[in-house]
C-alpha positions as CSV (number, residue, x, y, z in Angstrom):
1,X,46.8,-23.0,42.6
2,X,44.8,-20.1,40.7
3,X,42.1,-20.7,42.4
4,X,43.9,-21.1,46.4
5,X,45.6,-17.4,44.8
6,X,42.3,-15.9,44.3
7,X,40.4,-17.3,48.0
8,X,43.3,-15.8,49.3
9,X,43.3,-12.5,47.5
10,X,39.8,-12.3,48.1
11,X,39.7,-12.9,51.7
12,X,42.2,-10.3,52.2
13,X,40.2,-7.8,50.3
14,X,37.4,-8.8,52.7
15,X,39.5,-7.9,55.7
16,X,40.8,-4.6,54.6
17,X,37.2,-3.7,53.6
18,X,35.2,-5.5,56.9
19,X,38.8,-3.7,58.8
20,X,38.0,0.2,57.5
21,X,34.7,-0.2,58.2
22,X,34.7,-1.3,61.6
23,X,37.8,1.2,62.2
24,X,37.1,3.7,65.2
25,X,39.4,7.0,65.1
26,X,40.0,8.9,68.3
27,X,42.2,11.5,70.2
28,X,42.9,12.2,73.5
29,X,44.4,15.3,75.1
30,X,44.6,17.1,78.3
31,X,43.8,20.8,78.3
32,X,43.6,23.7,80.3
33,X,41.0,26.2,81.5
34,X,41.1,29.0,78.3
35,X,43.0,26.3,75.7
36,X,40.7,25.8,72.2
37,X,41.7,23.5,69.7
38,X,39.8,22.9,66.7
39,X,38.3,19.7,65.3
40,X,37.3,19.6,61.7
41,X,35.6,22.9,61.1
42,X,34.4,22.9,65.1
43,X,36.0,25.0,67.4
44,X,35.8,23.2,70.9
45,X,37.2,25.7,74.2
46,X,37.9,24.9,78.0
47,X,35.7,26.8,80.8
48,X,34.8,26.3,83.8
49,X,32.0,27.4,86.7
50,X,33.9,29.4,89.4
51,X,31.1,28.8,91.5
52,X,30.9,24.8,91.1
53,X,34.2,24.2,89.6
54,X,33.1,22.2,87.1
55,X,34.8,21.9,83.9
56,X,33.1,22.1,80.3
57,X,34.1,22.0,76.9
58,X,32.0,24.8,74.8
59,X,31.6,23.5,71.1
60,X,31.1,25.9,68.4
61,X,30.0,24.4,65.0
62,X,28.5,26.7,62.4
63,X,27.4,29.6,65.1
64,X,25.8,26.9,66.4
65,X,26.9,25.8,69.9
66,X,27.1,23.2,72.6
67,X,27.9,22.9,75.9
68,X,29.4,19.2,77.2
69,X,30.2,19.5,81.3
70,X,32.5,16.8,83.0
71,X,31.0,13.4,83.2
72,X,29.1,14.0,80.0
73,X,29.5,12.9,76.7
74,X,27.4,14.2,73.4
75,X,28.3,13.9,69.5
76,X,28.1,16.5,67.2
77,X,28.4,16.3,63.4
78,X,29.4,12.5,63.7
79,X,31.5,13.3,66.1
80,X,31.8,12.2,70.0
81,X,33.2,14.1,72.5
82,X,33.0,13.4,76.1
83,X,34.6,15.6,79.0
84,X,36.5,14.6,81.9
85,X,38.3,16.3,85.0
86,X,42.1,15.3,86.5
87,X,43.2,17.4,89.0
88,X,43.1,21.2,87.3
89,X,43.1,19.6,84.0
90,X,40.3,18.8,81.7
91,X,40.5,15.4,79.7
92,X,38.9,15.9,76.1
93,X,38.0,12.0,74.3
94,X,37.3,12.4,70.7
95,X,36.0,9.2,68.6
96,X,35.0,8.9,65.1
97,X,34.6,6.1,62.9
98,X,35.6,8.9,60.0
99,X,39.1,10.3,60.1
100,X,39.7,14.1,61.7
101,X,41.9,16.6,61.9
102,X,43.2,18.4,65.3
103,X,44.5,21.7,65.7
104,X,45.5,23.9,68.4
105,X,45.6,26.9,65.7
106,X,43.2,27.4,62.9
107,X,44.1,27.1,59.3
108,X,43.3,28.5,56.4
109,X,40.4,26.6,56.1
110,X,39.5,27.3,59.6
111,X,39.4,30.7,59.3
112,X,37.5,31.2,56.4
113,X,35.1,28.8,58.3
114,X,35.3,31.3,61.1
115,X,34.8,34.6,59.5
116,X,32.1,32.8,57.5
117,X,30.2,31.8,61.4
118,X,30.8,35.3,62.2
119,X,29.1,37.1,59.2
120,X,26.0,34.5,60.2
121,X,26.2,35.3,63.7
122,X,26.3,38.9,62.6
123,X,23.6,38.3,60.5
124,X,21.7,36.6,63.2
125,X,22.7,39.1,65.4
126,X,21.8,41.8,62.8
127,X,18.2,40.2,63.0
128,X,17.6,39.9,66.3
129,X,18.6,44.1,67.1
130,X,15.6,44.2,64.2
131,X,13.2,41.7,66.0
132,X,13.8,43.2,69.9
133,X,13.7,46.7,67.9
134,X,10.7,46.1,66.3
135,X,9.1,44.2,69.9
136,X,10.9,47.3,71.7
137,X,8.5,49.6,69.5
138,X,5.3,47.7,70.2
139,X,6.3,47.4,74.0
140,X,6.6,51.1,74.2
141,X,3.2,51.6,72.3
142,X,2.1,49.0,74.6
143,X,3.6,50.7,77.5
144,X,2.0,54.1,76.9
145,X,-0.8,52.7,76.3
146,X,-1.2,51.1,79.9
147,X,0.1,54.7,80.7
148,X,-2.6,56.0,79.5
149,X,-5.0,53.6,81.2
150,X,-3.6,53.7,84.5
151,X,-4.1,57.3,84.3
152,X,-8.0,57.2,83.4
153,X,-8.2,54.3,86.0
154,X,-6.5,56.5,88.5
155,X,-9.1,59.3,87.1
156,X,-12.0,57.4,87.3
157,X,-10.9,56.0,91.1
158,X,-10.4,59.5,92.0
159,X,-13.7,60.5,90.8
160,X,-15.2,57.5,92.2
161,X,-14.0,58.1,95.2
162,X,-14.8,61.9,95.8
163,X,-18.4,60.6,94.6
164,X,-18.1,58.1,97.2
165,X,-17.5,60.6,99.5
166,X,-20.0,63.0,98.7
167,X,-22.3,59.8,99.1
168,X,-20.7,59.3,102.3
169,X,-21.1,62.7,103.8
170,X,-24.7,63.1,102.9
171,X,-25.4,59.8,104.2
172,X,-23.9,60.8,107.6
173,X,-25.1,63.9,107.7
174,X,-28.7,62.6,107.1
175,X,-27.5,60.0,109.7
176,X,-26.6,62.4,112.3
177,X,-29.9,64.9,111.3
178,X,-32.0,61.4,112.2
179,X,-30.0,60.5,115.0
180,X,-30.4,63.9,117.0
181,X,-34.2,63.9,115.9
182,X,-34.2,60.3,117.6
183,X,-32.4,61.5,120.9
184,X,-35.0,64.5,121.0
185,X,-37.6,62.1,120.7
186,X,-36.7,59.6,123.3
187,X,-35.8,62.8,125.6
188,X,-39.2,63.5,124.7
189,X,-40.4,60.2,125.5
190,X,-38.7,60.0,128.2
191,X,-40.0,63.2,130.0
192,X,-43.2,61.8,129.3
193,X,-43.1,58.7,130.7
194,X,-41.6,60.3,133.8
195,X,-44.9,62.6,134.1
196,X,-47.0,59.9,133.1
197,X,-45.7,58.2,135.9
198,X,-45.7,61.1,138.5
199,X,-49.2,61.8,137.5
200,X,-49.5,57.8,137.6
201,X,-48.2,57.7,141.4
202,X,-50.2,61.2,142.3
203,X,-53.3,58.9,140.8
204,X,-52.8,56.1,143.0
205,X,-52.4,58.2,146.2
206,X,-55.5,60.2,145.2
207,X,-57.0,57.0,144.1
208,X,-56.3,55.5,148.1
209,X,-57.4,58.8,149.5
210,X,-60.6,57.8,147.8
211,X,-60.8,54.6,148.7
212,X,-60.2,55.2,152.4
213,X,-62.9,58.4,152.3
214,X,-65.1,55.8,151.0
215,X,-64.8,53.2,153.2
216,X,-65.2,55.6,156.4
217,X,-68.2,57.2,154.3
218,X,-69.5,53.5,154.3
219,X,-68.9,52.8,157.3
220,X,-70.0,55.9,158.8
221,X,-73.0,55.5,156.9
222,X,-73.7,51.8,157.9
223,X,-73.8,53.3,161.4
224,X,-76.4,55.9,160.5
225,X,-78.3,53.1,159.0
226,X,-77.6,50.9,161.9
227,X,-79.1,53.7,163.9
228,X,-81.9,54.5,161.9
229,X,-82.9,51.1,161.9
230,X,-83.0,50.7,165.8
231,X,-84.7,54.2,166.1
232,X,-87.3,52.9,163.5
233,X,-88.1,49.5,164.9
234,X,-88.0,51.8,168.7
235,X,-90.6,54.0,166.7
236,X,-92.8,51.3,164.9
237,X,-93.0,49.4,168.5
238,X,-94.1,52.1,170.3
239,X,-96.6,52.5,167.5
240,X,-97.5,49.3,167.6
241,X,-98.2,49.4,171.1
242,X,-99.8,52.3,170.7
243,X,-102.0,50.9,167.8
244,X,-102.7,47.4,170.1
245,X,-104.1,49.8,172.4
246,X,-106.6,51.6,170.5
247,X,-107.7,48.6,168.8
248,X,-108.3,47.2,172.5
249,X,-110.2,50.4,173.2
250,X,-111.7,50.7,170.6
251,X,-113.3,46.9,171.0
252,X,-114.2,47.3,174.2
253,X,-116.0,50.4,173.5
254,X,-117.6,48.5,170.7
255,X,-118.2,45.7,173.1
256,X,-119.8,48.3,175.6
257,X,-122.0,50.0,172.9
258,X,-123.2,46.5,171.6
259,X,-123.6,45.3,174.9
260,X,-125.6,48.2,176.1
261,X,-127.6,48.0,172.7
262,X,-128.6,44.7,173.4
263,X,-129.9,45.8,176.5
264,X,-131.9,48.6,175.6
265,X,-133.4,46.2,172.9
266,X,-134.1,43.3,175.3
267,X,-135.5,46.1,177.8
268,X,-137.8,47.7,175.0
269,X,-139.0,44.0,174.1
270,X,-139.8,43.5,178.1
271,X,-141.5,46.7,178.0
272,X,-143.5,46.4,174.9
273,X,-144.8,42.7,176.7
């Protein structure tokens, strides 16, 4: 019997224990747009995008805060929240598996909690004016700095430029000097090569003129040779004639002397018989 006491005692000890610890503790509520309530030492308000509508609980936990949209669901601190939407209402689910208190107005405790977030926040706040301060400082250095170096850049570009210039101009003007000495030159050239060829074409017709005088001077003086030639070969035919003749004479008076030689001789030979 002592023993069938102590099974049972102990199996019911085992349920209470196996019981708390798969206990799960939630709350439910539905909430406006603007409503807070407060959770434990979180402080947990309604807000919602006028643009998209959409609903969102905004958790605040030690200055430290969260933002859970409809739909969604996140835990923070050991705690679950998920956020839902019905109609203009917002549905706030809030599970544990360790007991937790809800409020709609802070206690005590809250508060304390609350002015204790908001001397951190301060402080963090506090920090942060020192921080962008102290960045503000060096991005005002900074700035004048790049002030001071667009204005030399803007110096030098200037300078540059007017040097540029200056370049520029004397480049032209040495440009346009060698430009008009070029245009004098090919005008130059030019009025040149038109007397060159006017004194080229004045060459050519003198050149004909020559060539035609010669050919009549040629041809007049083939002619004369012609001419000359005829007249000569009249001349040295006569001559020859002429010449045949005296050659015949003078022959036949050689004949005639020899013959009357011969005669005398034969007659002187008779005679001297």
């Amino acid at each position: 019997m002592k023993r069938k006491l102590a099974l049972s005692i102990f199996i019911l000890l085992y349920i209470c224990i196996l019981g708390n610890a798969l206990a799960i503790y939630s709350w439910t509520g539905k909430l406006n747009v603007g409503d807070e309530l407060y959770i434990n030492n979180m402080n947990i308000r309604i807000d919602q995008d006028r643009t998209t509508n959409i609903t969102a609980a905004i958790v605040d936990l030690e200055g430290e805060v969260f933002l859970i949209k409809e739909g969604e669901k996140r835990e923070v601190n050991g705690i679950e929240i998920s956020v839902s939407s019905f109609n203009d209402y917002a549905i706030i689910h809030i599970s544990s598996k360790d007991p937790f208190e809800v409020k709609f107005t802070p206690g005590i405790l809250t508060n304390k909690t609350l002015i204790e977030n908001l001397e951190k926040e301060n402080q963090k706040l506090k920090e942060q004016v020192q921080n962008l301060t102290k960045e503000n400082e060096q991005l005002k250095d900074e700035n004048k700095a790049l002030k001071r170096r667009v204005s030399d850049l803007e110096k030098q570009l200037k300078e540059t430029k007017a040097q540029d210039v200056s370049k520029l101009q004397a480049q032209n003007n040495k440009l346009t000097k060698e430009n008009r000495e070029l245009k004098e030159k090919i005008a130059n050239q030019t009025q040149l090569i038109n007397s060159l060829k006017g004194e080229n074409n004045f060459l050519k017709q003198q050149n004909n003129e020559y060539k035609t005088l010669i050919s009549k001077l040629l041809e007049e003086q083939a002619q004369k040779s012609e001419q000359s030639y005829i007249e000569k070969a009249k001349k040295e035919k006569l001559w020859g004639s002429i010449l045949l003749k005296t050659i015949i004479t003078a022959g036949g008076i050689v004949l005639l002397a020899g013959f009357l030689l011969y005669r005398g001789k034969r007659g002187w030979e008779y005679a001297k018989l």
